[in-house]
C-alpha positions as CSV (number, residue, x, y, z in Angstrom):
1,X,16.2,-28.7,-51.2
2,X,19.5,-26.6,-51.4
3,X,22.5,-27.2,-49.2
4,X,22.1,-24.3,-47.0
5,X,18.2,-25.5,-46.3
6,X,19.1,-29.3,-45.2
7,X,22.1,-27.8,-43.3
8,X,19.8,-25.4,-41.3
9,X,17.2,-28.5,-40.8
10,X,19.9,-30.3,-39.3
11,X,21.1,-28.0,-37.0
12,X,17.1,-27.4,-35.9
13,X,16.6,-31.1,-35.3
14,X,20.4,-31.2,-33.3
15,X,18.9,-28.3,-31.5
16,X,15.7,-29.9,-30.8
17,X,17.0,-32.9,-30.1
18,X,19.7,-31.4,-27.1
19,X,16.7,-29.5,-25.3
20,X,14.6,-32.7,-25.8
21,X,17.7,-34.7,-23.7
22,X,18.0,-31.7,-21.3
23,X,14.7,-32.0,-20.5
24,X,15.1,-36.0,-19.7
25,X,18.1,-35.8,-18.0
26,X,16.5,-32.5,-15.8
27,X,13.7,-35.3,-15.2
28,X,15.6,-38.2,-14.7
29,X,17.9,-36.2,-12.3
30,X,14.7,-34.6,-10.2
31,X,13.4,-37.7,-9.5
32,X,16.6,-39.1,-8.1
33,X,16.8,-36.5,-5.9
34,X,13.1,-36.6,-4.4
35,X,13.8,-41.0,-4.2
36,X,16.7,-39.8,-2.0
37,X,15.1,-37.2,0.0
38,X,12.1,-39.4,0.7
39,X,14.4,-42.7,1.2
40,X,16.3,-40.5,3.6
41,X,13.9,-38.3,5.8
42,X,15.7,-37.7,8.4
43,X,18.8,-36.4,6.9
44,X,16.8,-34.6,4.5
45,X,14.7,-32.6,7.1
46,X,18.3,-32.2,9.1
47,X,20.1,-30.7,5.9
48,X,16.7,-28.4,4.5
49,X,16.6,-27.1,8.0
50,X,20.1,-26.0,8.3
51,X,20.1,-24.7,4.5
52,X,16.9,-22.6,5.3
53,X,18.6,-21.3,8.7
54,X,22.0,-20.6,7.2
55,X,20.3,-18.6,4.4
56,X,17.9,-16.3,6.5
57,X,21.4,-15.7,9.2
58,X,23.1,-14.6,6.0
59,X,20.4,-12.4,5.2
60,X,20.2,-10.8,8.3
61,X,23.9,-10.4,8.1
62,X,23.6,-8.9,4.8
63,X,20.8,-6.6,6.0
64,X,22.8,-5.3,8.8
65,X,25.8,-4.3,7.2
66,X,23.8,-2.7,4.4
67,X,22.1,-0.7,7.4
68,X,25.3,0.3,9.1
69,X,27.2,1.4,5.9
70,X,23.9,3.5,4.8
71,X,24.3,5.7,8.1
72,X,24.6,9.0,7.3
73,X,24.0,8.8,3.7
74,X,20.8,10.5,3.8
75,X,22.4,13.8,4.0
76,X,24.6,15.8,1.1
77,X,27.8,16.5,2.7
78,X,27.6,13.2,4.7
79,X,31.5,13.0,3.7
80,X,32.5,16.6,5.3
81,X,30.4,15.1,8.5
82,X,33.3,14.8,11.6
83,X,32.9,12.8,14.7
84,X,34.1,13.8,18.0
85,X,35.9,10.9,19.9
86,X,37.3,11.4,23.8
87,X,39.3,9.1,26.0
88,X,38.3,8.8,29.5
89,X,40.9,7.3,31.9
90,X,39.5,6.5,35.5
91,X,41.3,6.3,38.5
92,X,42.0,2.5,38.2
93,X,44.0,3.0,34.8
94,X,41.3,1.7,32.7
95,X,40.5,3.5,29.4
96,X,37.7,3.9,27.8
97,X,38.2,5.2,24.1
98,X,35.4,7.0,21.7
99,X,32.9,7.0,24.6
């Protein structure tokens, strides 16, 4: 066996060997988690809940500002496009701006 062979064997089996320990820790690791969130039900269902709300609000979020900054992007010279704004002022002194 030549020296480059046995050093490429080694570095196999060190290879092997860290995804082997990865695996087992990923295991070991899962199932303290899932003893805690069955030891713990309450909290658990509390804290999933709230993750699985927070998510979908930021998704809505995300969705709507997606939709408003897509307005007028449908159309070539969307960037020449002006907007006309007014000021109304009643006889009370209250203003009411890009009515």
């Amino acid at each position: 066996m030549s020296r480059d062979t046995k050093a490429h064997s080694v570095k196999t089996y060190h290879v092997l060997l860290t995804t082997y320990n990865s695996t087992c820790m990923f295991k070991n690791y899962l199932k303290v988690a899932l003893r805690s969130l069955w030891k713990n039900k309450g909290f658990s269902a509390i804290n999933i809940i709230g993750l699985a709300i927070g998510l979908a609000v930021c998704l809505l979020i995300v969705l709507y500002v997606v939709d408003e900054l897509s307005y007028d992007k449908y159309n070539k010279n969307a960037d020449r496009k002006d907007h006309k704004s007014s000021t109304f002022t009643y006889f009370n002194g209250i203003k009411f701006e890009n009515v």
